[in-house]
C-alpha positions as CSV (number, residue, x, y, z in Angstrom):
1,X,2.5,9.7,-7.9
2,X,-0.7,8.5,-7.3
3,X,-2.4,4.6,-6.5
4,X,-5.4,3.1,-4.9
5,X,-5.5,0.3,-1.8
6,X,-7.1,-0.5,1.5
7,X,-10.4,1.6,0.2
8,X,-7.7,4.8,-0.1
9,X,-6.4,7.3,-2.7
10,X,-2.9,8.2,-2.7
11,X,-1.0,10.9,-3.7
12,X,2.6,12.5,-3.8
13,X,4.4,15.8,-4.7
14,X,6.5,18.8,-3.8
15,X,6.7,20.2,-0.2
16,X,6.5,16.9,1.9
17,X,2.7,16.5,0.4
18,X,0.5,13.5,0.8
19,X,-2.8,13.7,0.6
20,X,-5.8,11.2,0.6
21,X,-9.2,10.5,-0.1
22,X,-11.8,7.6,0.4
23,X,-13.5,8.9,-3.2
24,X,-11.1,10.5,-5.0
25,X,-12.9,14.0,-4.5
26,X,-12.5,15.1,-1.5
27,X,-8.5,15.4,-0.3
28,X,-6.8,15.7,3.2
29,X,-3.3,16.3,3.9
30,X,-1.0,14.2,5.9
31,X,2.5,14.5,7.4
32,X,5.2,12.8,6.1
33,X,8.1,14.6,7.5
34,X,10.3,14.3,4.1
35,X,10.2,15.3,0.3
36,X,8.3,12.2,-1.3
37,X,7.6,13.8,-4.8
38,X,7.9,10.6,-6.8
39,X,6.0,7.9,-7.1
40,X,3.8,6.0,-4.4
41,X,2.6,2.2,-4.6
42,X,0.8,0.2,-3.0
43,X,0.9,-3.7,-2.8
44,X,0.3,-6.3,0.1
45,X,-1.2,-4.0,2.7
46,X,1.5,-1.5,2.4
47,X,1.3,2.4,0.6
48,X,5.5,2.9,-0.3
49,X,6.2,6.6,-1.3
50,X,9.4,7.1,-2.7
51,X,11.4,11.0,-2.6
52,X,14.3,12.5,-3.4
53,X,17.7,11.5,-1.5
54,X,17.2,8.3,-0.6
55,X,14.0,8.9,0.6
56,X,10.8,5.9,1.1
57,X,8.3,6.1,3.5
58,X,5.8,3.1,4.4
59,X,2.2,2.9,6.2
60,X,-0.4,0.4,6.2
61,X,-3.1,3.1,6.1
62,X,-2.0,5.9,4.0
63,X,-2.6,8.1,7.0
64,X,0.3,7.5,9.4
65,X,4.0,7.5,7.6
66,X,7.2,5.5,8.7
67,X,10.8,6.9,7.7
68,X,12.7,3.6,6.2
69,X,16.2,3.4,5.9
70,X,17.3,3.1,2.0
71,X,21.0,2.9,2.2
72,X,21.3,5.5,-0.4
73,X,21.1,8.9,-0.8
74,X,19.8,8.8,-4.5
75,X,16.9,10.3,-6.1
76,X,14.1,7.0,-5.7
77,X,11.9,7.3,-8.9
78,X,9.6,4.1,-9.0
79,X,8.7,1.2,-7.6
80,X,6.5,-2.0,-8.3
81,X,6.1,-5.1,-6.3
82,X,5.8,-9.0,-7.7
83,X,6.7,-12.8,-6.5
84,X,6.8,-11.5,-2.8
85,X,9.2,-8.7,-3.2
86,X,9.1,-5.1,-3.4
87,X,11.6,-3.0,-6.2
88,X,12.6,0.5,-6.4
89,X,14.8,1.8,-8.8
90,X,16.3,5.5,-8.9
91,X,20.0,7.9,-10.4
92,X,22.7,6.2,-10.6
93,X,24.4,6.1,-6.5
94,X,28.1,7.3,-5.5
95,X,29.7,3.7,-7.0
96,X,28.7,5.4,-10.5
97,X,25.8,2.6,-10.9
98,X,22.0,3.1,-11.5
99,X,20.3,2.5,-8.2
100,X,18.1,-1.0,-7.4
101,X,16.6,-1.5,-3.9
102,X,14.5,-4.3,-3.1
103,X,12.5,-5.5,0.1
104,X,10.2,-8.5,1.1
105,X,8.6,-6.4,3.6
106,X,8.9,-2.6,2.6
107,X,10.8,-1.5,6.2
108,X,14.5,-3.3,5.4
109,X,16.4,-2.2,1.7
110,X,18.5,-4.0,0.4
111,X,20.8,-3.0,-2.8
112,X,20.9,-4.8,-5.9
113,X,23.8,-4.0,-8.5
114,X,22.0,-2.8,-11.6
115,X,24.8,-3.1,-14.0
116,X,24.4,0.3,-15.6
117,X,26.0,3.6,-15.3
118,X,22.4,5.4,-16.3
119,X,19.6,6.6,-14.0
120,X,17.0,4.1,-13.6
121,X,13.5,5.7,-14.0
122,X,10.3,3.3,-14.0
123,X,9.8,-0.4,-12.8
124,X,7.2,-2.9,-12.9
125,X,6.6,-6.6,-12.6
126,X,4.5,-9.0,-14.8
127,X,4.9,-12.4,-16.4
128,X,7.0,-13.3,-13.4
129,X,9.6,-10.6,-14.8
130,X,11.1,-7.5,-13.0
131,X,11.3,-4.7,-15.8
132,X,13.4,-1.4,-15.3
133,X,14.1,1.8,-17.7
134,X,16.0,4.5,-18.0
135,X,18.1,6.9,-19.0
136,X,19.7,6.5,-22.8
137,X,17.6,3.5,-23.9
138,X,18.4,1.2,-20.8
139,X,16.3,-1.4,-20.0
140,X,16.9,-4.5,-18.0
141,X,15.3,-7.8,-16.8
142,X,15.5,-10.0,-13.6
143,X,13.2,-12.7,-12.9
144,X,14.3,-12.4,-9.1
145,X,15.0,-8.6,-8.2
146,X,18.2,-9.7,-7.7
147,X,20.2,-10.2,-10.8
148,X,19.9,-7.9,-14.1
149,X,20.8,-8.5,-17.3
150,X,21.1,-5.4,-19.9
151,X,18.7,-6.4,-22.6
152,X,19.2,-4.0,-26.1
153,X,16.7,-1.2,-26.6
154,X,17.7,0.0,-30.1
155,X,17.5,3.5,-29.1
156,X,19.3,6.3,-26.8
157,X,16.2,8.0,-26.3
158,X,15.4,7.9,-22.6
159,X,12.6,6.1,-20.8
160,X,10.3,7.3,-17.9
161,X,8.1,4.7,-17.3
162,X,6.8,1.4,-18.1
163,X,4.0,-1.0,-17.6
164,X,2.9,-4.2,-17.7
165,X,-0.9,-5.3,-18.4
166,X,-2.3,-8.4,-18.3
Protein backbone atom coordinates (compact mmCIF):
# COMPACT_ATOMS: atom_id res chain seq x y z
CA UNK A 1 0.00 0.00 0.00
CA UNK A 2 0.90 3.26 -0.51
CA UNK A 3 -0.96 7.09 0.28
CA UNK A 4 -0.09 10.65 0.82
CA UNK A 5 -0.93 13.06 4.08
CA UNK A 6 0.56 15.51 6.55
CA UNK A 7 3.26 16.45 3.66
CA UNK A 8 4.33 12.40 3.93
CA UNK A 9 4.60 9.38 1.59
CA UNK A 10 3.60 6.13 2.82
CA UNK A 11 4.31 2.82 2.12
CA UNK A 12 3.77 -0.89 3.16
CA UNK A 13 5.04 -4.40 2.48
CA UNK A 14 6.68 -7.64 3.52
CA UNK A 15 9.05 -7.90 6.57
CA UNK A 16 7.35 -5.33 8.98
CA UNK A 17 8.40 -2.45 6.22
CA UNK A 18 7.31 1.05 6.30
CA UNK A 19 9.02 3.49 4.76
CA UNK A 20 8.60 7.30 4.06
CA UNK A 21 9.50 10.19 2.15
CA UNK A 22 8.73 14.02 2.12
CA UNK A 23 9.17 13.75 -2.04
CA UNK A 24 8.51 10.63 -2.97
CA UNK A 25 12.35 9.95 -3.87
CA UNK A 26 14.10 9.67 -1.23
CA UNK A 27 12.85 6.68 1.30
CA UNK A 28 13.58 5.94 5.14
CA UNK A 29 12.56 3.01 7.02
CA UNK A 30 10.57 2.95 10.08
CA UNK A 31 9.68 0.34 12.77
CA UNK A 32 6.47 -1.00 13.05
CA UNK A 33 7.00 -3.98 15.09
CA UNK A 34 4.34 -6.24 12.95
CA UNK A 35 3.68 -7.55 9.34
CA UNK A 36 1.65 -4.57 7.73
CA UNK A 37 1.87 -5.72 4.01
CA UNK A 38 -1.55 -4.54 2.93
CA UNK A 39 -2.84 -1.43 2.45
CA UNK A 40 -2.20 1.93 4.34
CA UNK A 41 -4.53 5.10 4.46
CA UNK A 42 -4.65 8.06 5.54
CA UNK A 43 -7.64 10.39 6.53
CA UNK A 44 -8.26 13.01 9.35
CA UNK A 45 -4.66 13.37 10.68
CA UNK A 46 -4.20 9.68 10.95
CA UNK A 47 -1.74 7.08 8.59
CA UNK A 48 -3.79 3.41 9.35
CA UNK A 49 -1.75 0.37 8.00
CA UNK A 50 -3.41 -2.65 7.88
CA UNK A 51 -1.35 -6.58 8.07
CA UNK A 52 -1.89 -9.84 8.18
CA UNK A 53 -3.68 -11.42 11.50
CA UNK A 54 -5.57 -8.91 12.65
CA UNK A 55 -3.03 -6.60 12.32
CA UNK A 56 -3.57 -2.28 12.13
CA UNK A 57 -1.28 0.06 13.23
CA UNK A 58 -1.92 4.03 13.62
CA UNK A 59 0.33 7.30 13.79
CA UNK A 60 -0.32 10.81 13.24
CA UNK A 61 3.10 11.27 11.58
CA UNK A 62 3.96 8.28 9.60
CA UNK A 63 7.07 8.08 11.58
CA UNK A 64 6.12 6.67 15.10
CA UNK A 65 3.53 3.41 14.92
CA UNK A 66 0.87 2.39 17.56
CA UNK A 67 -0.26 -1.40 17.85
CA UNK A 68 -4.35 -1.27 17.88
CA UNK A 69 -6.39 -3.82 19.04
CA UNK A 70 -8.61 -5.33 16.03
CA UNK A 71 -10.56 -7.99 17.78
CA UNK A 72 -9.72 -10.41 15.07
CA UNK A 73 -7.13 -12.38 13.96
CA UNK A 74 -7.97 -12.03 10.15
CA UNK A 75 -5.95 -11.11 7.23
CA UNK A 76 -6.99 -6.89 7.17
CA UNK A 77 -6.92 -6.06 3.35
CA UNK A 78 -8.27 -2.36 2.85
CA UNK A 79 -9.55 0.40 4.39
CA UNK A 80 -11.20 3.84 3.47
CA UNK A 81 -12.66 6.43 5.66
CA UNK A 82 -16.04 8.71 5.04
CA UNK A 83 -19.02 10.55 7.21
CA UNK A 84 -16.65 10.51 10.32
CA UNK A 85 -15.80 6.87 10.45
CA UNK A 86 -13.00 4.74 9.53
CA UNK A 87 -13.66 0.95 7.58
CA UNK A 88 -11.62 -1.95 7.14
CA UNK A 89 -12.60 -4.97 5.57
CA UNK A 90 -10.50 -8.42 5.42
CA UNK A 91 -11.07 -12.92 5.03
CA UNK A 92 -13.77 -14.05 6.31
CA UNK A 93 -13.20 -14.48 10.66
CA UNK A 94 -13.68 -17.78 12.78
CA UNK A 95 -17.82 -17.24 12.80
CA UNK A 96 -17.36 -18.16 8.95
CA UNK A 97 -18.29 -14.35 7.92
CA UNK A 98 -16.17 -11.85 5.83
CA UNK A 99 -14.52 -9.43 8.23
CA UNK A 100 -15.86 -5.56 8.69
CA UNK A 101 -14.14 -3.34 11.42
CA UNK A 102 -14.94 0.11 11.77
CA UNK A 103 -13.71 3.09 14.08
CA UNK A 104 -14.45 6.93 14.63
CA UNK A 105 -11.07 7.34 15.82
CA UNK A 106 -8.63 4.65 14.28
CA UNK A 107 -7.41 3.31 18.12
CA UNK A 108 -10.90 1.32 19.22
CA UNK A 109 -12.47 -1.51 16.41
CA UNK A 110 -15.39 -2.34 16.51
CA UNK A 111 -16.99 -5.40 14.35
CA UNK A 112 -19.64 -5.04 11.90
CA UNK A 113 -21.45 -8.31 10.54
CA UNK A 114 -20.84 -8.34 6.91
CA UNK A 115 -23.37 -10.89 5.90
CA UNK A 116 -21.16 -12.92 3.61
CA UNK A 117 -19.24 -16.05 3.93
CA UNK A 118 -16.44 -14.59 1.26
CA UNK A 119 -13.23 -12.61 1.96
CA UNK A 120 -13.70 -9.05 1.77
CA UNK A 121 -10.93 -7.46 -0.30
CA UNK A 122 -11.23 -3.49 -1.16
CA UNK A 123 -13.33 -0.69 0.43
CA UNK A 124 -14.06 2.82 -0.17
CA UNK A 125 -16.50 5.57 0.50
CA UNK A 126 -18.24 8.17 -1.81
CA UNK A 127 -21.62 9.62 -2.41
CA UNK A 128 -22.17 9.13 1.21
CA UNK A 129 -21.96 5.22 0.59
CA UNK A 130 -19.58 2.61 2.20
CA UNK A 131 -18.58 0.16 -0.87
CA UNK A 132 -16.95 -3.34 -0.17
CA UNK A 133 -15.67 -6.29 -2.62
CA UNK A 134 -14.65 -9.42 -2.69
CA UNK A 135 -14.22 -12.79 -3.18
CA UNK A 136 -16.80 -14.53 -5.84
CA UNK A 137 -18.48 -11.39 -7.16
CA UNK A 138 -19.52 -9.93 -3.54
CA UNK A 139 -20.18 -6.60 -3.26
CA UNK A 140 -22.14 -4.77 -0.58
CA UNK A 141 -23.36 -1.30 0.42
CA UNK A 142 -23.97 0.60 3.86
CA UNK A 143 -24.64 4.08 4.13
CA UNK A 144 -23.48 3.91 7.83
CA UNK A 145 -20.55 1.24 8.23
CA UNK A 146 -22.78 -0.44 10.19
CA UNK A 147 -25.36 -2.35 8.29
CA UNK A 148 -24.68 -4.22 4.76
CA UNK A 149 -26.89 -5.21 2.38
CA UNK A 150 -25.63 -7.89 -0.44
CA UNK A 151 -26.25 -6.06 -3.66
CA UNK A 152 -25.96 -8.58 -7.05
CA UNK A 153 -22.75 -8.43 -8.97
CA UNK A 154 -23.65 -10.67 -12.05
CA UNK A 155 -20.46 -12.38 -11.83
CA UNK A 156 -18.33 -14.97 -9.56
CA UNK A 157 -15.25 -13.54 -10.71
CA UNK A 158 -13.44 -12.04 -7.66
CA UNK A 159 -12.76 -8.40 -6.89
CA UNK A 160 -9.59 -6.79 -5.36
CA UNK A 161 -10.33 -3.36 -5.27
CA UNK A 162 -12.57 -0.51 -5.88
CA UNK A 163 -12.81 3.18 -6.09
CA UNK A 164 -14.77 5.88 -5.98
CA UNK A 165 -14.04 9.35 -7.93
CA UNK A 166 -15.68 12.27 -7.77
Amino acid sequence: GVTYGNSTWVTTGDNETILTSSDGTTWTSRTSGATVNNEVIYANSTFVALGLSGVILSSSDGITWTSRTSGTTEHLFAGTYGNSTFVVVGDNDSTGTGTILTSSDATTWTSRTSGTTKGLWGVTYGNSTFVTVGESGTILTSSDATTWTSRTSGTSLNFRRVFYKE
